[in-house]
Backbone as CSV, one residue per row, in Angstrom:
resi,resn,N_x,N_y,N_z,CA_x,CA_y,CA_z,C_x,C_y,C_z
1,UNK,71.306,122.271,88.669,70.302,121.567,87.867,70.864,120.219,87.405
2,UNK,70.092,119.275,87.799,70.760,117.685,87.010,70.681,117.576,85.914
3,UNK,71.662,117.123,85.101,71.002,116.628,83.837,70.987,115.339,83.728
4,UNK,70.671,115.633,82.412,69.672,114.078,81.758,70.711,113.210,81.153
5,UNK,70.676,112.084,81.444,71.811,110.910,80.601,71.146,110.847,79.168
6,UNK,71.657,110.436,78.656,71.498,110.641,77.135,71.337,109.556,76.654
7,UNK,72.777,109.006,77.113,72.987,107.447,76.607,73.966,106.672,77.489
8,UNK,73.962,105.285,77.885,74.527,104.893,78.597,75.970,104.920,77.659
9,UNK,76.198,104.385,76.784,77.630,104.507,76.031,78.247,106.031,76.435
10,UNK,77.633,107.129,75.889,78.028,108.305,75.780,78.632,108.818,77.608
11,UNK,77.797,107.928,78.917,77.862,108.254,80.038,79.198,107.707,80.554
12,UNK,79.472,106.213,79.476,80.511,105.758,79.906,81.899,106.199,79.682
13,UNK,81.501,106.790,78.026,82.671,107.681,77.615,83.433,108.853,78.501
14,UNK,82.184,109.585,78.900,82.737,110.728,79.984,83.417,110.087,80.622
15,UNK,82.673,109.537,81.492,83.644,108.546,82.596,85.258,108.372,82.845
16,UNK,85.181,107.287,81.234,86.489,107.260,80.919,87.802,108.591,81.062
17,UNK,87.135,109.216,80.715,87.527,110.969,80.071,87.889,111.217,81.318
18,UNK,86.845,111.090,82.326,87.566,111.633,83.655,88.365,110.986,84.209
19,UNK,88.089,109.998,84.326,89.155,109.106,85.061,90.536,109.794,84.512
20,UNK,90.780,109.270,83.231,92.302,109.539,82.356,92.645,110.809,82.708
21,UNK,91.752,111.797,82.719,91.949,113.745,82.240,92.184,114.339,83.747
22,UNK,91.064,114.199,84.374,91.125,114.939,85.350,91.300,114.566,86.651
23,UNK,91.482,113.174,86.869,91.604,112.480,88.146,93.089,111.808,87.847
24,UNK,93.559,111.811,86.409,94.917,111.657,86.471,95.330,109.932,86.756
25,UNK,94.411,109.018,86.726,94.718,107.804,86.712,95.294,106.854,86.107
26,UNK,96.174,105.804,86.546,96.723,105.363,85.528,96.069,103.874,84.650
27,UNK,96.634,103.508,83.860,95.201,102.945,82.534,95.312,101.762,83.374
28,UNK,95.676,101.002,84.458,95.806,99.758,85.201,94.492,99.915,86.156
29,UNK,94.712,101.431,86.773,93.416,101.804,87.529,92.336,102.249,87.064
30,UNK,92.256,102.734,85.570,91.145,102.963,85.250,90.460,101.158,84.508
31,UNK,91.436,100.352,84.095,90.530,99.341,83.436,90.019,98.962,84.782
32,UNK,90.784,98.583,86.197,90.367,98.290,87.352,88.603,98.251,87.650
33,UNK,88.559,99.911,87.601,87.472,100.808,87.690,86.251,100.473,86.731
34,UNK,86.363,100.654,85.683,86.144,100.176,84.829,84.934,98.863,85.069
35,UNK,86.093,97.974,85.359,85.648,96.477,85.518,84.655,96.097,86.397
36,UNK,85.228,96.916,87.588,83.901,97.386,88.547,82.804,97.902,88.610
37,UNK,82.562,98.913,87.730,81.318,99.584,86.900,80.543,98.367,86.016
38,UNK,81.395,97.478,85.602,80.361,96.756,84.760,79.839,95.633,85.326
39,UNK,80.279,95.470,86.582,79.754,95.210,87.844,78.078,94.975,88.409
40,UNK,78.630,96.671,88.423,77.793,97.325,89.405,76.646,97.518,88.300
41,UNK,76.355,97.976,87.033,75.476,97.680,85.756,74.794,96.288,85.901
42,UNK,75.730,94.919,85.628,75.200,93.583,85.755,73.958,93.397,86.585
43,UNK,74.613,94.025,88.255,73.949,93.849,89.374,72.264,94.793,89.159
44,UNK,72.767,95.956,89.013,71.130,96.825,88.656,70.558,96.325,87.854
45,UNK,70.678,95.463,86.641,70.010,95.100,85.167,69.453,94.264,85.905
46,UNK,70.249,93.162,86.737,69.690,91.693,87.533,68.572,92.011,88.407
47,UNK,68.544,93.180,89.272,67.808,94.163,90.290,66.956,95.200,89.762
48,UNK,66.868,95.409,88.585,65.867,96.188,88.003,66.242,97.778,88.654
49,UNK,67.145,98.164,88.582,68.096,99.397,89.320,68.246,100.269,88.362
50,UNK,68.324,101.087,88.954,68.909,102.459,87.397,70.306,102.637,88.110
51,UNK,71.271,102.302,87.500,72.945,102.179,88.247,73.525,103.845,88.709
52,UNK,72.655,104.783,87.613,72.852,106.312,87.562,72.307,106.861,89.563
53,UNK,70.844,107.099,89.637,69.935,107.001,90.470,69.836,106.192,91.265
54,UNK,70.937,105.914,92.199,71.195,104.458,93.071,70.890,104.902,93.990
55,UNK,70.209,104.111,95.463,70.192,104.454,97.059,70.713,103.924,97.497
56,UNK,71.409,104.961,98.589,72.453,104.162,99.681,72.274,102.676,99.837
57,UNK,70.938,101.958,100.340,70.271,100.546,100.710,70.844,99.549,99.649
58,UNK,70.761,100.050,98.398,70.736,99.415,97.014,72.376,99.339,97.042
59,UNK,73.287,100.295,97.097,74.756,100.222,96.914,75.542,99.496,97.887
60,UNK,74.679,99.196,99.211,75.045,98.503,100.017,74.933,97.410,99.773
61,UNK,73.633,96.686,99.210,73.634,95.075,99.350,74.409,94.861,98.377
62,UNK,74.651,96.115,97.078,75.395,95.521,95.879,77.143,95.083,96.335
63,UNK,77.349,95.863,97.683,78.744,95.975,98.239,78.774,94.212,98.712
64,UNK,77.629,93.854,99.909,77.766,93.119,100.429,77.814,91.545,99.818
65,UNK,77.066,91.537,98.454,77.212,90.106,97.107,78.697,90.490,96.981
66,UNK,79.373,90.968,96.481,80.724,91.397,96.250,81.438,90.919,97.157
67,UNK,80.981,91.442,98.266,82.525,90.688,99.303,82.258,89.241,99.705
68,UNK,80.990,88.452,99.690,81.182,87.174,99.750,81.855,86.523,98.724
69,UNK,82.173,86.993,97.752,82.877,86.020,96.920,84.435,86.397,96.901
70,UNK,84.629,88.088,97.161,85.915,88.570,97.298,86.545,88.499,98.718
71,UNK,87.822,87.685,99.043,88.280,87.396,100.232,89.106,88.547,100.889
72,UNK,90.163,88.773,99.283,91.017,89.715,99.241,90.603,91.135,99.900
73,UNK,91.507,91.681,101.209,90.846,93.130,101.359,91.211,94.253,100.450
74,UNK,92.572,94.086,99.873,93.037,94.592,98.993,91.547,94.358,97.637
75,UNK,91.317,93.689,97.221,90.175,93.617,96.716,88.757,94.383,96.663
76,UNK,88.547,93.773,97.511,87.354,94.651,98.393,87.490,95.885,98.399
77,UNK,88.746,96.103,98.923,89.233,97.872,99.070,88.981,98.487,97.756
78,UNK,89.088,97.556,96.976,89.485,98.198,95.076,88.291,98.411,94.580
79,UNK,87.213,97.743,95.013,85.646,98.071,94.603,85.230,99.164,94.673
80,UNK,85.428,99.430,96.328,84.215,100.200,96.874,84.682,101.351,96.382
81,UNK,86.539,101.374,96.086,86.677,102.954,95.602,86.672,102.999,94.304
82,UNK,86.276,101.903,93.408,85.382,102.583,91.881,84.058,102.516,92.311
83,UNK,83.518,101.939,93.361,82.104,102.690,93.261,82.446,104.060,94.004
84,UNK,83.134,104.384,94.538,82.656,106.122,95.271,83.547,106.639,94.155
85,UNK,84.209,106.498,93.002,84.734,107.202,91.984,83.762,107.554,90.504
86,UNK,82.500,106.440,90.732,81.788,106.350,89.899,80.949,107.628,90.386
87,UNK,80.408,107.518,91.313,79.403,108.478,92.069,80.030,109.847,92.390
88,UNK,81.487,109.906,92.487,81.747,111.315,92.374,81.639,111.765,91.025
89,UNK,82.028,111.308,89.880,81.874,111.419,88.837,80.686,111.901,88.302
90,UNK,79.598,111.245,88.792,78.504,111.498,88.762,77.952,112.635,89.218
91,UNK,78.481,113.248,90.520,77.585,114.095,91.215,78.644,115.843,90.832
92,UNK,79.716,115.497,90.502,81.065,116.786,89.607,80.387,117.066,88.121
93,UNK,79.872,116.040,87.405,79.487,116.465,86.214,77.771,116.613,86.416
94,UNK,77.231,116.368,87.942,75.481,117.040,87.636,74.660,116.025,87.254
95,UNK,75.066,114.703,87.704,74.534,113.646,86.858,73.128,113.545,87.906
96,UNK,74.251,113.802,89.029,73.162,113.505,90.717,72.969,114.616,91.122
97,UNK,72.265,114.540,92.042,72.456,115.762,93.463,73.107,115.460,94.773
98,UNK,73.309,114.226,94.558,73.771,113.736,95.967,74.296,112.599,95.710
99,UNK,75.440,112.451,96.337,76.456,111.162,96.384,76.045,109.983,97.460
100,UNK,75.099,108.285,96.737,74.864,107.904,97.537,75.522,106.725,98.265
101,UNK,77.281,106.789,97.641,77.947,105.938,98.261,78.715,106.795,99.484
102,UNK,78.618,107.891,99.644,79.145,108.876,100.804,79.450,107.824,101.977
103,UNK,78.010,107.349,102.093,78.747,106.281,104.004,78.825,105.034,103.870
104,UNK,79.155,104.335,102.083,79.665,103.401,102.433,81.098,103.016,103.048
105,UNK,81.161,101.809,103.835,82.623,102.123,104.474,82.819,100.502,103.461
106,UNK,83.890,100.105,103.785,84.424,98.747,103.854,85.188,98.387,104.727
107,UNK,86.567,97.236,104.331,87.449,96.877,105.302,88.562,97.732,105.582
108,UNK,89.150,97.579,106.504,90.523,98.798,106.350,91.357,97.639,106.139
109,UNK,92.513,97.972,104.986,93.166,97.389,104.766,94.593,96.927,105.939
110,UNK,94.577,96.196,106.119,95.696,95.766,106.964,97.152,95.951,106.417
111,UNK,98.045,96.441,107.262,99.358,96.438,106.402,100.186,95.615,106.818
112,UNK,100.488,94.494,106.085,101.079,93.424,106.033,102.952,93.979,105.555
113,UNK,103.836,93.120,106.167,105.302,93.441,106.169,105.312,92.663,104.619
114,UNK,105.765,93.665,103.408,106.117,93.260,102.620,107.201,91.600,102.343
115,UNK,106.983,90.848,101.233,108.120,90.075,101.488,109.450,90.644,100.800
116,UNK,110.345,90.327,101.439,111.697,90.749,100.881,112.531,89.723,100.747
117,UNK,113.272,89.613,99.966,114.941,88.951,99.132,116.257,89.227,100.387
118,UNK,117.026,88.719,100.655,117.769,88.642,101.137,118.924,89.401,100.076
119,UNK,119.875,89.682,100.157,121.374,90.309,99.496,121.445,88.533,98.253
120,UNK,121.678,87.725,99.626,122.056,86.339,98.810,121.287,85.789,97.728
121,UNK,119.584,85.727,98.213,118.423,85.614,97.582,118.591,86.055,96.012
122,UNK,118.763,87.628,96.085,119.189,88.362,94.778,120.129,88.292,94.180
123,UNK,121.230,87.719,94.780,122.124,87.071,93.834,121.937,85.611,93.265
124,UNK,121.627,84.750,93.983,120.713,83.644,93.455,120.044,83.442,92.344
125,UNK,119.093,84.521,92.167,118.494,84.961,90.833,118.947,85.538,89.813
126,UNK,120.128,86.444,89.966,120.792,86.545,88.880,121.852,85.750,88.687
127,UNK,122.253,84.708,89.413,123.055,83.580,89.062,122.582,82.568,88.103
128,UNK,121.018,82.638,88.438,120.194,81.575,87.437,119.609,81.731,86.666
129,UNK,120.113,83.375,85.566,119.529,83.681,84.359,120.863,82.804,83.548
130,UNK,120.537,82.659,82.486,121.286,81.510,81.273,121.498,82.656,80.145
131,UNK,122.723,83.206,80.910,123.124,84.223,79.798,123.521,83.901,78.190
132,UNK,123.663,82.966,78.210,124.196,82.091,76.956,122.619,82.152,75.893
133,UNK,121.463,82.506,76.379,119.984,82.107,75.446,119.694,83.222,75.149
134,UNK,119.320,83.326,74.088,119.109,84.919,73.730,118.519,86.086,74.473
135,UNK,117.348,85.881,75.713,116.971,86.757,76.135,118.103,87.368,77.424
136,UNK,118.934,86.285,77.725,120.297,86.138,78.515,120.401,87.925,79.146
137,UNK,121.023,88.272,78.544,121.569,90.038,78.351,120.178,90.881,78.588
138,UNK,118.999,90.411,78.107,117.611,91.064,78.575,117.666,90.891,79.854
139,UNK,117.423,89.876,80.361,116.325,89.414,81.171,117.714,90.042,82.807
140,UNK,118.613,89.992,82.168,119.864,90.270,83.559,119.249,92.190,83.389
141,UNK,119.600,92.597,82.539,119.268,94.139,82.614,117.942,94.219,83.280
142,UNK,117.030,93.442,83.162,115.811,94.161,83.630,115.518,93.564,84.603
143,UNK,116.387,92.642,85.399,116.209,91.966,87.092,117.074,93.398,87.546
144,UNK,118.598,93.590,87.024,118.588,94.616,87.442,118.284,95.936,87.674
145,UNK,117.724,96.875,86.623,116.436,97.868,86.970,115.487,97.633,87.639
146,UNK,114.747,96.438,88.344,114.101,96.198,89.448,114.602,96.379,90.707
147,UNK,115.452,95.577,91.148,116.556,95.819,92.070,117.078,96.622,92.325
148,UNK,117.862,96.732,90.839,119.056,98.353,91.295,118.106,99.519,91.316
149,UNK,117.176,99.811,90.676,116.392,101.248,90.653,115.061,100.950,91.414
150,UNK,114.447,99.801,91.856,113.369,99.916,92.234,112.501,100.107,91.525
151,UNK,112.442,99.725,90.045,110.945,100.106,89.405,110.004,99.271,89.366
152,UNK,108.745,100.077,89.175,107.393,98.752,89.188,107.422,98.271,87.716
153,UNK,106.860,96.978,88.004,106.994,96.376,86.600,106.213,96.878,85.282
154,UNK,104.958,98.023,85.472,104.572,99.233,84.804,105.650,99.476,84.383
155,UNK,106.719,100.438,84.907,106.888,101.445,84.449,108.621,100.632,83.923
156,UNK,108.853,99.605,83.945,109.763,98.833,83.212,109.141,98.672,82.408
157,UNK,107.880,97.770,81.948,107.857,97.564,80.863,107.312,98.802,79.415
158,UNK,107.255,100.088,80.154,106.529,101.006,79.683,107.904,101.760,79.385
159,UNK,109.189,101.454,79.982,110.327,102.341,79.489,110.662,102.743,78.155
160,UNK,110.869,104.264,78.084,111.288,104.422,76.349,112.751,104.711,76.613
161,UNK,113.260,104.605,75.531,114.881,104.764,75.337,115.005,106.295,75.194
162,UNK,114.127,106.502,75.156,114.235,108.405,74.322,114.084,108.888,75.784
163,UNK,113.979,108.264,77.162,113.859,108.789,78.210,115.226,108.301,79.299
164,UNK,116.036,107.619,78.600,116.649,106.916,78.989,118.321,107.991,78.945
165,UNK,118.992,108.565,80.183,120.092,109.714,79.482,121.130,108.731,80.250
166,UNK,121.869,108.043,79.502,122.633,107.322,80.144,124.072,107.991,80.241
167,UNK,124.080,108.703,79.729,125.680,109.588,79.800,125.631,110.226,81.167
168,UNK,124.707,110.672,81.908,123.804,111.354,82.797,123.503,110.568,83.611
169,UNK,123.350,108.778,83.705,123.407,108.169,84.524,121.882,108.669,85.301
170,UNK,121.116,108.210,84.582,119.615,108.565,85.303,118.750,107.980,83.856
171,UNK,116.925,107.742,84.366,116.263,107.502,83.725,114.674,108.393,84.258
172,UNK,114.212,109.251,83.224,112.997,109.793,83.980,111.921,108.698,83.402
173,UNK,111.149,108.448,84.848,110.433,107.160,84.574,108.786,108.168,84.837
174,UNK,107.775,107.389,84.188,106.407,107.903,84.755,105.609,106.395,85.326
175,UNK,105.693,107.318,86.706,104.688,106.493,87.709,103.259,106.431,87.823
176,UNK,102.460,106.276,88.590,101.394,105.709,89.051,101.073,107.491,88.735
177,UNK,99.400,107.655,88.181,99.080,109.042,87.940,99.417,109.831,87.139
178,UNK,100.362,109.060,86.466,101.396,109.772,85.759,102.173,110.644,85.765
179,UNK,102.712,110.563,86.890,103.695,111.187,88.056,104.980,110.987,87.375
180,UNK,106.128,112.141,87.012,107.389,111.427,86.642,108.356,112.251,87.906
181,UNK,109.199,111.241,87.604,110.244,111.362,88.772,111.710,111.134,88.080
182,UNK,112.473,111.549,88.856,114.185,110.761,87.909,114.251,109.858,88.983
183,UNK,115.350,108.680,88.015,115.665,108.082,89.090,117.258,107.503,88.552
184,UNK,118.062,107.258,89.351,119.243,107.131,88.988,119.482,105.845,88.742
185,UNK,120.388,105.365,87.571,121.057,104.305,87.208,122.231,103.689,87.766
186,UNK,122.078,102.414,88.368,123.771,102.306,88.961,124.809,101.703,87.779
187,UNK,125.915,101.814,88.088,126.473,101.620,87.258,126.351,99.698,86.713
188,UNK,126.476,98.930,87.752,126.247,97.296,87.302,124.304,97.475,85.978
189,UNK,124.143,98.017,86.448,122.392,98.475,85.544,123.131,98.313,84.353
190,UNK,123.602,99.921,84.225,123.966,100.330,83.120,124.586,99.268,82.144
191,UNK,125.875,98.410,82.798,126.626,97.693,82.127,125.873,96.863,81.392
192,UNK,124.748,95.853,81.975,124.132,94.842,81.089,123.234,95.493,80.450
193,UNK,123.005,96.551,80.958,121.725,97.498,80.156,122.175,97.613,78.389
194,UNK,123.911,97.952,78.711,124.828,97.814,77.391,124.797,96.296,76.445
195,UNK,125.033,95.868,77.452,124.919,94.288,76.807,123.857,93.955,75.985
196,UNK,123.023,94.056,76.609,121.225,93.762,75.883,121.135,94.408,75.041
197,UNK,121.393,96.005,74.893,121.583,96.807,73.661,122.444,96.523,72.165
198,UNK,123.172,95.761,72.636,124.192,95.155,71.579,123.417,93.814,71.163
199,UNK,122.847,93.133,71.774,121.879,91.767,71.398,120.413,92.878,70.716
200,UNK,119.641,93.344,71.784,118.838,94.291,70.529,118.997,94.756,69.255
201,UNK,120.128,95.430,68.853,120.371,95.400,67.992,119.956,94.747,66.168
202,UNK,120.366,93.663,66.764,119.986,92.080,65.718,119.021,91.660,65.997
203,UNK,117.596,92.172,66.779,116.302,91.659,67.179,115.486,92.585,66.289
204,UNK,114.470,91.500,65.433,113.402,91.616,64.731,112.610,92.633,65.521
205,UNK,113.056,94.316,65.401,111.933,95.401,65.719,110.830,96.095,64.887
206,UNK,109.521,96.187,65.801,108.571,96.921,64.477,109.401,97.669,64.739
207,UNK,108.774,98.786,64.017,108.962,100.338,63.605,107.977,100.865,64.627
208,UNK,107.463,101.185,65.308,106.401,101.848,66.314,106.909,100.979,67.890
209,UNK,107.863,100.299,67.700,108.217,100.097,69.313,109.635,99.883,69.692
210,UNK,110.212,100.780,68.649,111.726,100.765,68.596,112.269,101.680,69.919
211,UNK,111.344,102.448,70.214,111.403,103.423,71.402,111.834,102.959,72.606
212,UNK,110.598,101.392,73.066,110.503,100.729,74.048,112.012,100.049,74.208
213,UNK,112.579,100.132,75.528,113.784,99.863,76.225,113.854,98.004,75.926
214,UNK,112.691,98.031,76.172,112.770,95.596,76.436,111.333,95.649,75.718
215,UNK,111.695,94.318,74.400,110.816,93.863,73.740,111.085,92.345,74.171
216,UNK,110.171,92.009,73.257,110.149,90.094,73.137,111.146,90.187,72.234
217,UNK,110.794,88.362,71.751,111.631,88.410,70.649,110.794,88.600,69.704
218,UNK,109.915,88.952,69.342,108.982,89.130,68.069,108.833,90.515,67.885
219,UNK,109.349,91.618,68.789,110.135,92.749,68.101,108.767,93.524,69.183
220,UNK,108.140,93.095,69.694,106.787,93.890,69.920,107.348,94.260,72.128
221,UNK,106.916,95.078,72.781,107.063,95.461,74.556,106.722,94.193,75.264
222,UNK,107.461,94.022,75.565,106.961,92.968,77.255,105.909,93.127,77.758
223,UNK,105.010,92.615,78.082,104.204,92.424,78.975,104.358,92.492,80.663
224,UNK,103.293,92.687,81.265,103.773,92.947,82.320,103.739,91.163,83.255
225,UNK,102.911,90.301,82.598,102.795,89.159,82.799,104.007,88.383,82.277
226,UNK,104.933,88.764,81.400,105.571,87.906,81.093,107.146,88.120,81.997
227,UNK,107.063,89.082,82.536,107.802,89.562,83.557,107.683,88.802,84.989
228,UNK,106.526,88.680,85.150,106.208,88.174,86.602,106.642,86.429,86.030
229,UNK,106.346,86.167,84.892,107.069,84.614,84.504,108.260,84.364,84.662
230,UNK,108.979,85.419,84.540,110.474,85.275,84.136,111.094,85.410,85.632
231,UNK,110.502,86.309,86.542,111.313,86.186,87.718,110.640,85.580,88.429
232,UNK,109.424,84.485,88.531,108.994,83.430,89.206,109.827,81.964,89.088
233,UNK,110.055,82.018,87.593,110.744,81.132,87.082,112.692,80.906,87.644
234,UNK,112.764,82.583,87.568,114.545,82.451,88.361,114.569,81.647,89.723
235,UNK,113.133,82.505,90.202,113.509,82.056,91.764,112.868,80.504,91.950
236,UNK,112.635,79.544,91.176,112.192,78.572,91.099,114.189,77.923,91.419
237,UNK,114.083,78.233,90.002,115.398,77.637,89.700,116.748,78.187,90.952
238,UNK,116.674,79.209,91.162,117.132,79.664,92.444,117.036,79.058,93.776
239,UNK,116.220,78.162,93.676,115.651,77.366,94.920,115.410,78.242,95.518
240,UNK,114.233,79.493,95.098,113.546,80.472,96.582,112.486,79.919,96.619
241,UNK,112.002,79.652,98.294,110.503,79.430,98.158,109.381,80.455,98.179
242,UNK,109.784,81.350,98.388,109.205,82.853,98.602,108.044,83.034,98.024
243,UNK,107.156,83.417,98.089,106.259,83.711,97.132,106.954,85.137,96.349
244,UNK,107.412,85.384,95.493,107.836,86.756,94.995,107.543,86.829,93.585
245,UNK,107.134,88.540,93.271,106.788,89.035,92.065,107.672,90.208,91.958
246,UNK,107.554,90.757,90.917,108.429,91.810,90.212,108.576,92.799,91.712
247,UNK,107.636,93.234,92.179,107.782,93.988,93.059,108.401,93.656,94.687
248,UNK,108.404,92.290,94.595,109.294,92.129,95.496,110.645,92.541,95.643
249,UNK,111.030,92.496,94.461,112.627,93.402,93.819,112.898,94.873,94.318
250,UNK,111.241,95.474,94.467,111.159,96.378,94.387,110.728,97.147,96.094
251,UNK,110.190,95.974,96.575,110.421,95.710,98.335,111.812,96.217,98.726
252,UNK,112.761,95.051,98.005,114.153,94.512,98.524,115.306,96.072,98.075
253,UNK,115.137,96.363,97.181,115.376,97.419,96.912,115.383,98.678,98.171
254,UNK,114.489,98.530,98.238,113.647,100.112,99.782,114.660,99.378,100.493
255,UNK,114.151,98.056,101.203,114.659,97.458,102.037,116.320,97.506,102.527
256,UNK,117.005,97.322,101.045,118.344,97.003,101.570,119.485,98.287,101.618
257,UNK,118.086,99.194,100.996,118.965,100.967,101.072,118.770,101.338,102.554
258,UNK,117.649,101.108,103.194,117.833,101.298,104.857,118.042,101.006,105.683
259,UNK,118.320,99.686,104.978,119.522,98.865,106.069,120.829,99.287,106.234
260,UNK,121.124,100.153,104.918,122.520,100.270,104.749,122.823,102.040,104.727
261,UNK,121.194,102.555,105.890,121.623,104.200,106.142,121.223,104.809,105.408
262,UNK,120.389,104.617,104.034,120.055,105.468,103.341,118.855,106.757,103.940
263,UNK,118.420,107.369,104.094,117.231,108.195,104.414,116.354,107.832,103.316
264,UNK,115.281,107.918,104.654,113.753,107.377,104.700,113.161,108.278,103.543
265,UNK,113.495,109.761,102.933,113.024,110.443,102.431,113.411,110.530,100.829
266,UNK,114.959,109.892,100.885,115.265,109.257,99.842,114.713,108.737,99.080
267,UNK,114.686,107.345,100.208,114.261,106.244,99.145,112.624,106.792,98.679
268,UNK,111.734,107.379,99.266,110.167,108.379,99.301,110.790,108.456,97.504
269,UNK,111.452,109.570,97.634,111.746,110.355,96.490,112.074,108.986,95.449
270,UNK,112.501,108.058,95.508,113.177,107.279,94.587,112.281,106.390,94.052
271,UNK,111.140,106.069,94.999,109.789,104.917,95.031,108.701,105.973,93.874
272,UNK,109.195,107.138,94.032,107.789,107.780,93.874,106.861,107.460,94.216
273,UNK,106.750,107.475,95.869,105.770,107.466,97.142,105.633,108.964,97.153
274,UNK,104.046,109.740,97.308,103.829,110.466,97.211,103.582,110.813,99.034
275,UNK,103.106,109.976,99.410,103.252,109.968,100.894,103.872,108.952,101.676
276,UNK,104.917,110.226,102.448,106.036,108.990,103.606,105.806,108.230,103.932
277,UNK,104.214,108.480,104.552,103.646,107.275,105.300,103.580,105.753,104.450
278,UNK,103.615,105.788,103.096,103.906,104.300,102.141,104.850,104.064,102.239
279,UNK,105.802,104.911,102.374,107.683,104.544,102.777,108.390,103.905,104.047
280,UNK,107.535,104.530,104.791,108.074,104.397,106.103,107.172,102.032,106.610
281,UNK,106.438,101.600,105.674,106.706,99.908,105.723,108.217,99.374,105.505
282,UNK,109.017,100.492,104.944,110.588,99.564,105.459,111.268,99.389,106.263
283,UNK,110.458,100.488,107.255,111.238,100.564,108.235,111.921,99.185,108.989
284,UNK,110.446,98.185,108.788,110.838,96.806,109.802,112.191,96.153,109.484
285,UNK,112.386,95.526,110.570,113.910,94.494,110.539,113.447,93.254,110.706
286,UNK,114.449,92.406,110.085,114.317,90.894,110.140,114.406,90.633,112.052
287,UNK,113.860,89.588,112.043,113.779,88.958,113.507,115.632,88.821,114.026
288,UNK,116.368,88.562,113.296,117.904,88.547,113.399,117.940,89.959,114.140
289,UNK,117.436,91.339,113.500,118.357,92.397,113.730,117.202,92.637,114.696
290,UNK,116.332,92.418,115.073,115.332,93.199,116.547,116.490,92.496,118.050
291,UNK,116.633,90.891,117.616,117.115,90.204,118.864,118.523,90.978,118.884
292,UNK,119.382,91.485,117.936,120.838,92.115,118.086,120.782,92.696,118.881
293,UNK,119.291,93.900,118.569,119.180,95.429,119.168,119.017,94.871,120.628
294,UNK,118.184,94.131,120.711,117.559,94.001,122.427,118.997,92.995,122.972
295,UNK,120.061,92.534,122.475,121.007,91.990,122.856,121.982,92.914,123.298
296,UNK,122.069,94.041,122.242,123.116,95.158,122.349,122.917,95.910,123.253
297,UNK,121.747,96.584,123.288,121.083,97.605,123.606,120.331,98.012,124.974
298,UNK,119.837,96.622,125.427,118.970,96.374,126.785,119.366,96.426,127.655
299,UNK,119.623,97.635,129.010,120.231,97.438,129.995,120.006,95.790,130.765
300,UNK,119.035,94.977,130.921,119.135,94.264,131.428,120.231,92.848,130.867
301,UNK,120.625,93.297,129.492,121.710,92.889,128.978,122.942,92.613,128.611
302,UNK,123.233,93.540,129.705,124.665,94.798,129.502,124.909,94.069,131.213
303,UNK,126.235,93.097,131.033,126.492,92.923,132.297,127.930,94.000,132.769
């Protein structure tokens, strides 16, 4: 039996509820979602639509205004699955009888070779933090927890100290879904990790974010934007031309453990990649190491 919406607020609330509760999403993907729903509302109010009671015809043209302005497939990709998250939602709690984004398709996302840092690259960048300025001892600890551990810039700037067992040489971090995983500390981490702790110290903290691992200086968590400033800014000064963000660290990371033999299932476990198949994009080699192989390797090479 369907039921009856009540109220659009009250419809949105559920929503929310599910997303967070039972689909396990994390609050990056639900504002995502979110954002997209108010979307897809705009578009029916403009269209005289009931956004609840949608037809396939109707969810389509609403798809097709959307992608002329969105280039990004990654983009695009991000729509269509808060609209078929909206509509499952809908049709699990009885809202519908029938799900009418079922055959929408979109683009398939292409998988593009991550960019990666070179060994040198990454030293570059931590050559051109200015340890001498107060965030000095920060900003080196948390290039290195990118690097050395591979974390996303989430779940750096979301680090608590109360999760942090450094005697133990590990940190349990929560990922994407809210997935936690351990992940181990190397020892160069640890060291400036010490450093910054001794400058924290003497930093203006509230009381409600004393927990958090890296604040500003105004005592309050990092941002996840002010992160992507700080290592845009190294590699400026680094002379990289790269386009790179926090997660490029976090590329280079995968990257330079399987260059150097680590297993593929490892690093899985260490990414908190839930499927190999996201792991296995490191596999590629620089254009240097394909020509080695076909140099080394190629009978027609081998005099």
């Amino acid at each position: 039996m369907v039921k009856k919406v009540t109220s659009d607020k009250d419809l949105l609330r559920q929503y929310h509820t599910w997303l967070r509760l039972e689909r396990g999403y994390s609050p990056n993907t639900i504002e995502a979602y979110e954002m997209d729903l108010d979307k897809l509302r705009a578009y029916a109010t403009e269209h005289q639509i009931d956004f609840v009671h949608t037809s396939f015809e109707q969810l389509e043209a609403f798809i097709f205004e959307q992608f002329k302005t969105l280039h990004s497939e990654a983009t695009q990709a991000r729509v269509l699955a808060g609209v078929h998250a909206w509509y499952k939602f809908l049709l699990y709690k009885d809202f519908i009888e029938q799900d009418p984004s079922e055959l929408l398709e979109g683009p398939r996302k292409s998988k593009h070779l991550p960019t990666v840092l070179s060994l040198a690259e990454v030293n570059a960048m931590m050559a051109a933090i200015d340890l001498s300025s107060n965030e000095g001892h920060r900003n080196r600890a948390m290039m290195e927890m990118l690097y050395g551990s591979g974390l996303r810039v989430s779940e750096l700037v979301n680090l608590r100290l109360s999760k942090m067992y450094l005697s133990e040489h590990y940190m349990l971090i929560e990922g994407k879904g809210s997935k936690q995983r351990l992940v181990p500390l190397s020892p160069v981490a640890e060291e400036w990790f010490g450093y910054w702790m001794q400058d924290r110290a003497s930093w203006p903290l509230k009381p409600e974010f004393k927990d958090y691992a890296f604040v500003n200086r105004y005592g309050r968590p990092l941002t996840r934007a002010m992160v992507f400033t700080i290592v845009r800014r190294l590699c400026a000064e680094a002379g990289i031309t790269k386009t790179v963000s926090p997660h490029t660290l976090r590329h280079s990371f995968a990257t330079h453990l399987l260059q150097n033999g680590a297993d593929l299932r490892v690093i899985q476990q260490l990414l908190g990649h839930e499927d190999l198949a996201t792991t296995e994009i490191y596999t590629h080699l620089d254009v240097a190491d394909l020509r080695q192989a076909i140099l080394q390797c190629h009978p027609a090479n081998k005099s």
